[in-house]
N, C-alpha and C positions, 0 to 999 in steps of 0.2 A: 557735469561729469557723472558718468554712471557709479553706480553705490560699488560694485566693483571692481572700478579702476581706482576709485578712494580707496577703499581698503586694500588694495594691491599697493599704493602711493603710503598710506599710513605704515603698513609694513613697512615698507623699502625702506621709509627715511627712519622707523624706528631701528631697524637691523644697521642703516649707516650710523645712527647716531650712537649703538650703541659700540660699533666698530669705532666708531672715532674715538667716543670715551676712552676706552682699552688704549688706544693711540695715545690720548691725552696722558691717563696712567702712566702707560710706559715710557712716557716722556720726563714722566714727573722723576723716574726713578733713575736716569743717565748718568746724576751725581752720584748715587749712592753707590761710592766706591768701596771694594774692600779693603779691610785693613790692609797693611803690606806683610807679605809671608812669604815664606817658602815657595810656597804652592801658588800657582799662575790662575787656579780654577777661579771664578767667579763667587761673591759671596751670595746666599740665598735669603738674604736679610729683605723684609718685606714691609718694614717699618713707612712711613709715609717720611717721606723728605721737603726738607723746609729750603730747597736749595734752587727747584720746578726746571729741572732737569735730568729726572727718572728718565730711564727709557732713551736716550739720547743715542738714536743710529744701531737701537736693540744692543748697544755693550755698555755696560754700567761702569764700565771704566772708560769710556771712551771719552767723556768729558774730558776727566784729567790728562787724555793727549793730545786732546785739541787744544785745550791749557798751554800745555808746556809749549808745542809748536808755535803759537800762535805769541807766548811769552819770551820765550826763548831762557828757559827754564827745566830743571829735569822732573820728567813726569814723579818721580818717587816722591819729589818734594811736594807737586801739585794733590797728590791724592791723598797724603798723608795732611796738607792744609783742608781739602775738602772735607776729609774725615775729623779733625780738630772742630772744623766750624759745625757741621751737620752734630757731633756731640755737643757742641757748647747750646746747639740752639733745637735743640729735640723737644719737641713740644708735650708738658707735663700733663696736660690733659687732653681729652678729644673736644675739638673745634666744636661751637654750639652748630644747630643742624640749620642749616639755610644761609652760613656765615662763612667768610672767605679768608686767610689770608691776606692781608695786605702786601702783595706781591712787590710791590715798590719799596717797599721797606729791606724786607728779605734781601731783593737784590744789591740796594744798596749796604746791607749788612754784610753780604758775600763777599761780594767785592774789596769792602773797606778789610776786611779777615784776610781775604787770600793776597789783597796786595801786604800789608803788613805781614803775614807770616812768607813770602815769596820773597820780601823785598824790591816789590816792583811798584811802581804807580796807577793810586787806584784808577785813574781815568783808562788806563792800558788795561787793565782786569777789565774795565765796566765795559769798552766796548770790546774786548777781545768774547766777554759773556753775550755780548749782543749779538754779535755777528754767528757765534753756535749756534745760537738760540734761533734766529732767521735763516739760518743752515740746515735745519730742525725742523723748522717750520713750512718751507720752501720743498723738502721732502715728503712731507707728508700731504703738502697741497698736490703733489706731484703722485701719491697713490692714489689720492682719490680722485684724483682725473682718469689717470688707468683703470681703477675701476667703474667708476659713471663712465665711459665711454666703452667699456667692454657691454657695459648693463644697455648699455642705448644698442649696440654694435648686434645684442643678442636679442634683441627687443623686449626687454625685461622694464626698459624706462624708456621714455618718449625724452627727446633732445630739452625740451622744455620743462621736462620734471629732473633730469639730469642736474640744468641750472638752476633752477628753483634749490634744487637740496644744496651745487657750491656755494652759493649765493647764502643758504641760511648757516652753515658750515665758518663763514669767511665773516658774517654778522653777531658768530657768536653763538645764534639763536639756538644750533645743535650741534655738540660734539667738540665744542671750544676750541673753534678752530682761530679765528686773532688772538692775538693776545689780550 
């Protein structure tokens, strides 16, 4: 491979991975709903959420209506538990650097919160959070195909470098694309 289709290639997947991250992000923040108010506007709180549903379909309230729907429950009640749990479990320090979350926990933490303050059962929260979550996820697999085949379509990427970047996308490897 010539030195400058590499560096066209290192770009590219740099520029996706770092569009995915931003993706990842805003995923992270779909829970972080606002308090309940008056005012219908969105909150600007910017805090990291322990909940890995930021960002969820670009509305940060959008969680708690897929909640509710999905529960059959009223969304006031759902956001108002999301915001209980995201207080109770707000992280007192910053994460050492190169360390994760224990994702499996969290969720199981969520779950166990929102069925107990819902009155619903946690199995009914865990996959009703499941199926978001792959709802989520399934859309976002769904932009970056639009975009790798617009990039192939303008011959910006070769069919073969296209896959290579789903393929490391969907491994993990960039942009946290599995779970």
């Amino acid at each position: 491979m010539s030195r400058s289709r590499r560096i066209t290639l290192g770009i590219t997947a740099g520029a996706l991975a770092l569009g995915a991250g931003l993706g990842v992000t805003g995923m992270a923040s779909a829970a972080t709903t606002p308090s309940p108010s008056a005012s219908s506007s969105a909150s600007t709180d910017s805090s990291a959420s322990t909940d890995g549903f930021r960002g969820h379909k670009g509305d940060r309230g959008q969680i708690a209506a897929d909640l509710a729907t999905k529960l059959g429950v009223d969304e006031a009640k759902v956001t108002e538990a999301i915001q209980a749990f995201r207080e109770a479990n707000k992280p007192t320090t910053a994460p050492t650097e190169g360390t994760k979350p224990d994702r499996t926990a969290q969720d199981a933490a969520m779950a166990k919160s929102l069925a107990t303050a819902l009155g619903v059962d946690e199995s009914k929260v865990t996959a009703a959070l499941t199926e978001i979550r792959a709802a989520a996820q399934a859309e976002r697999a769904a932009a970056l195909k639009t975009k790798l085949d617009t990039a192939v379509k303008d011959g910006t990427l070769t069919q073969a470098e296209a896959d290579a970047v789903t393929k490391a996308v969907e491994k993990g490897v960039i942009g946290g694309g599995g779970r």
